[in-house]
N, C-alpha and C positions, 0 to 999 in steps of 0.2 A: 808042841807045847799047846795046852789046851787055851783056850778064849775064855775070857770073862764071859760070865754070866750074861749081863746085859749086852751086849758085843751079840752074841749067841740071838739074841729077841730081835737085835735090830733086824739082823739078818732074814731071822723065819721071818717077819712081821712085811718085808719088802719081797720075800719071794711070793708071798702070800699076796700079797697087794701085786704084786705085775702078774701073777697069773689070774687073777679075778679081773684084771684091766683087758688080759687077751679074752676071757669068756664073755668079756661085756661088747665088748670089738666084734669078736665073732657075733654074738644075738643081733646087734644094730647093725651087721652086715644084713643080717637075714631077714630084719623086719623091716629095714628102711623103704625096699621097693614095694612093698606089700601096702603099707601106708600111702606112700605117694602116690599109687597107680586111679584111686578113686574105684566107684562101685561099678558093677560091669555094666556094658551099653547092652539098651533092651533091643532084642530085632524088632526091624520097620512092620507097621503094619497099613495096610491100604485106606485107610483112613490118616494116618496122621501125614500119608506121603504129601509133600509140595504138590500144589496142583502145576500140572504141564501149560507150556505157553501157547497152546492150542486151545487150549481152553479157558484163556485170560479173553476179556471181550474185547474188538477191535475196533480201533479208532479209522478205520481205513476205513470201512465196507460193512453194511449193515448186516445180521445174521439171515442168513439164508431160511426160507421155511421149512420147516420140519414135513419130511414124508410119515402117513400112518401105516400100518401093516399092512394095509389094503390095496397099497399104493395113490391114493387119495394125497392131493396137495392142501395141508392145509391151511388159515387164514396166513399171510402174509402179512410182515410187520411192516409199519411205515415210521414207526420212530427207533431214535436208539437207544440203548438199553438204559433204563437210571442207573443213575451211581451206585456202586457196591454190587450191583446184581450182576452175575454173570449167564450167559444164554445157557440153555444145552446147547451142547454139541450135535450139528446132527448127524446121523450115520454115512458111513462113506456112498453109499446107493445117491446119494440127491445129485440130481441132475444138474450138467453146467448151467450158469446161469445164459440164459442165452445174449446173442449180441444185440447192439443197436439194432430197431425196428426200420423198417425201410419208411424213408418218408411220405408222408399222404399225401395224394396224386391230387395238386389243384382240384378246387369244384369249378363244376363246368357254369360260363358265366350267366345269369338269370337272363330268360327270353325275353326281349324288350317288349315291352307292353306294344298290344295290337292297338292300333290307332282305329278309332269310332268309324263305322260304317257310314257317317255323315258328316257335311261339314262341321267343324268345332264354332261356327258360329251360329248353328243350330242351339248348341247344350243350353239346356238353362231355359228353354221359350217353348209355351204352346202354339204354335204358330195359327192364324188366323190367316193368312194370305202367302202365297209365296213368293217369294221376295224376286225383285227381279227379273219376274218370268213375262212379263207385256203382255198382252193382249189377249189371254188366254184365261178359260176360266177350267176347274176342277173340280167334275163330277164325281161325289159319293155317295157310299151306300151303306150302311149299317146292317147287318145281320145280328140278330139276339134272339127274334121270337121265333115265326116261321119263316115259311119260305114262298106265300102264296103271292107276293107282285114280281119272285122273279124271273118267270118267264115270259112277262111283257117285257120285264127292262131287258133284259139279255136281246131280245125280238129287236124291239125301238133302236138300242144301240147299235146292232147290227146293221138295220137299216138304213140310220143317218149316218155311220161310219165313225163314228165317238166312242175312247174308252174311257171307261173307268177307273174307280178304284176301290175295292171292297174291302170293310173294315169286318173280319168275321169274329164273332168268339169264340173260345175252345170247342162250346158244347155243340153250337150250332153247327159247326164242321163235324164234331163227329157226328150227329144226328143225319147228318145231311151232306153228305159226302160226293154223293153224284152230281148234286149240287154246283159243290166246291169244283169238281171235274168240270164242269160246263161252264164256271165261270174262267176257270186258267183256261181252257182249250180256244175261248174266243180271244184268247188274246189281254183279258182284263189283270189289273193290280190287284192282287190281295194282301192284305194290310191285318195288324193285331187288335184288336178290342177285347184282350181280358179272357180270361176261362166263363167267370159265371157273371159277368157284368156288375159286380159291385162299386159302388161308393170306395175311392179308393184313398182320401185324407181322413177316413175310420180304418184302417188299414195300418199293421205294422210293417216292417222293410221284409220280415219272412215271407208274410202272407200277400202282399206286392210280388215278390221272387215266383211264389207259387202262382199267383195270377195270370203273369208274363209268361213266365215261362209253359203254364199246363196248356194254357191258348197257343204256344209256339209250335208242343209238340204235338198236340192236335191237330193242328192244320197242317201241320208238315205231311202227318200222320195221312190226311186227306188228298197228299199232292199237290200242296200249294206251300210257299214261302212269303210268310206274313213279312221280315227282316227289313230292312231294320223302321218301318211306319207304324207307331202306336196312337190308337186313340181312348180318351179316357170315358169312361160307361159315365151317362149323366154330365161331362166335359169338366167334371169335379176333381178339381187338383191342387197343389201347392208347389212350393218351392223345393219341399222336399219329399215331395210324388214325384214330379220334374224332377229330380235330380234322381232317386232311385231306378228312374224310366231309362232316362243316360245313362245309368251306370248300365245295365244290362244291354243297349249296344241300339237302343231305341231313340228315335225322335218323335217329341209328341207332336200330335196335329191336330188342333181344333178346325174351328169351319169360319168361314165368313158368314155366312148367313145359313140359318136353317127353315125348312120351307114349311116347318110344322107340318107337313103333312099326314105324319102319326098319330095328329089330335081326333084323323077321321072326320065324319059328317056330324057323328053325334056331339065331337067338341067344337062343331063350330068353324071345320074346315072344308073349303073345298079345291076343285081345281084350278078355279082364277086367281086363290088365292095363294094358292103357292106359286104359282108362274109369275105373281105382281111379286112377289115378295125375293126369288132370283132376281129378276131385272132388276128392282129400288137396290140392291145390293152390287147390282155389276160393277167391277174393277179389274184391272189388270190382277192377274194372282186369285181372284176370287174362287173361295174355297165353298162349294156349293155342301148340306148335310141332304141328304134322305134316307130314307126306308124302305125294305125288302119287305115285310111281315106288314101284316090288315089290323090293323085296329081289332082288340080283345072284343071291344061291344058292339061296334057294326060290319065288322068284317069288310070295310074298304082299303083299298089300295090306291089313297090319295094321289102319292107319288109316281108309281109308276104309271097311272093312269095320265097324270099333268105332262110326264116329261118328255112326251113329241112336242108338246108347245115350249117347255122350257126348253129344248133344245132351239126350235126356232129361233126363239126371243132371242139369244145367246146369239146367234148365228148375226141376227136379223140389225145386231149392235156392232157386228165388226169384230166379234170376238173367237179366238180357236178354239180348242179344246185339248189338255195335258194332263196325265196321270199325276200323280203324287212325288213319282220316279224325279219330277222337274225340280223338287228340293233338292235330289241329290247328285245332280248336274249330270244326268242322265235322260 
């Protein structure tokens, strides 16, 4: 029996519609992963890689310096990196950092200071007398100019059995050297007076050092050790000539009395006058001055001529005779 008409529609109309529902089923099968999957991943490239934890900067241990191609080390850092900045890496070649350094070997302890070749109650004083020493007086002698009274004195001393003590300057030893020999071979004290006999509070602490010392190695130079007896040229000094004199290992030594005999005939000097002029000064310690060298303008030898009588007088008082050495309990 045939169907109505409309009957007939309903049906196409639903066959139609459930097979356009399966072609739409199928398409949304086939596009669905196509859509979800997103757009493809790009390959890595050396640039955009993570950087390695090797080459993040370290909070441990400071960066190692960098070797050049040369093998050359160069500058080493001493701080740590700023923020945000990371070091180079350096190449695997750099050398262990080496270990703890061995500890430094104690310094060996300072040599204790040499104590003064005189008593310390010396420092500080020009001395005019020796302190101490009784009954005895201390014949000297200056050298600076020539050397023409003193092969009487050397003669006289020998004869009455008395030494001396001879205060020479640098130049004069070396000018006069054989001198210097005949005075150490009798047995006599020689003592420092200076290189060139200057004024010595016009004088800085160098030109003092040079003084002392050009006069030390002069006369050493000549076979004699002036050490440690200085006298000052002209007896002109201070407290801080004395005290430069000490430091170099000197004690200064003025005179008791000096006999002027340098002043010669033409100033007004003679022999009675020096020999009065030792005696009025006699004391226990008394530190006698004279002279080697003649007067520039009369060419006398005041001194050595007077001092077989000064010896007498001296004698003649009850008094001995001691080198210089008696300051230094010697």
């Amino acid at each position: 029996m045939a169907l109505p008409l409309s009957e007939a529609r309903r049906r196409t109309l639903a066959i139609a519609l459930a097979a356009a529902l399966v072609v739409l089923a199928i398409a949304l099968a086939l596009l669905l992963p196509a859509l979800t999957a997103g757009p493809p991943a790009a390959s890595p490239s050396p640039s955009s890689a993570p950087p390695s934890p090797s080459a993040l900067p370290s909070q441990s241990s400071p960066p190692v310096p960098a070797i050049s191609p040369s093998g050359q080390q160069g500058p080493q850092e001493t701080e740590t990196p700023e923020a945000g900045q990371i070091p180079v890496e350096p190449p695997i070649t750099v050398p262990p950092v080496p270990g703890p350094q061995p500890t430094q070997a104690p310094e060996e302890p300072a040599a204790p200071p040499q104590p003064a070749p005189f008593p310390d109650s010396l420092r500080g004083q020009d001395l005019t007398v020796i302190p101490g020493a009784g009954r005895v007086v201390a014949l000297t002698f200056d050298a600076g100019a020539n050397a023409a009274g003193l092969p009487s004195i050397l003669s006289t001393l020998s004869a009455k059995g008395v030494t001396g003590t001879f205060f020479l300057t640098g130049n004069w030893a070396a000018n006069n050297p054989q001198s210097v020999a005949r005075i150490v071979a009798a047995g006599h004290r020689v003592a420092n007076h200076s290189m060139t006999h200057p004024g010595f509070t016009g004088l800085g602490n160098e030109q003092i050092i040079q003084q002392v010392r050009g006069a030390e190695e002069a006369i050493l130079a000549a076979g004699a050790d002036p050490r440690p007896l200085f006298r000052f040229p002209y007896g002109e000094r201070d407290a801080r000539t004395i005290a430069a004199v000490n430091s170099l290992g000197y004690v200064a030594v003025r005179w008791t009395v000096d006999t002027l005999g340098w002043k010669g005939t033409s100033g007004g000097a003679s022999l009675q006058a020096v020999a009065d002029r030792v005696q009025a000064g006699l004391q226990p310690g008394e530190i006698v001055l004279m002279h080697i060298g003649s007067n520039p303008d009369d060419g006398s030898t005041l001194d050595a001529d007077a001092l077989p009588q000064v010896i007498d007088r001296i004698a003649a008082g009850g008094y001995g005779f001691a080198t210089l050495d008696a300051l230094l309990g010697q």
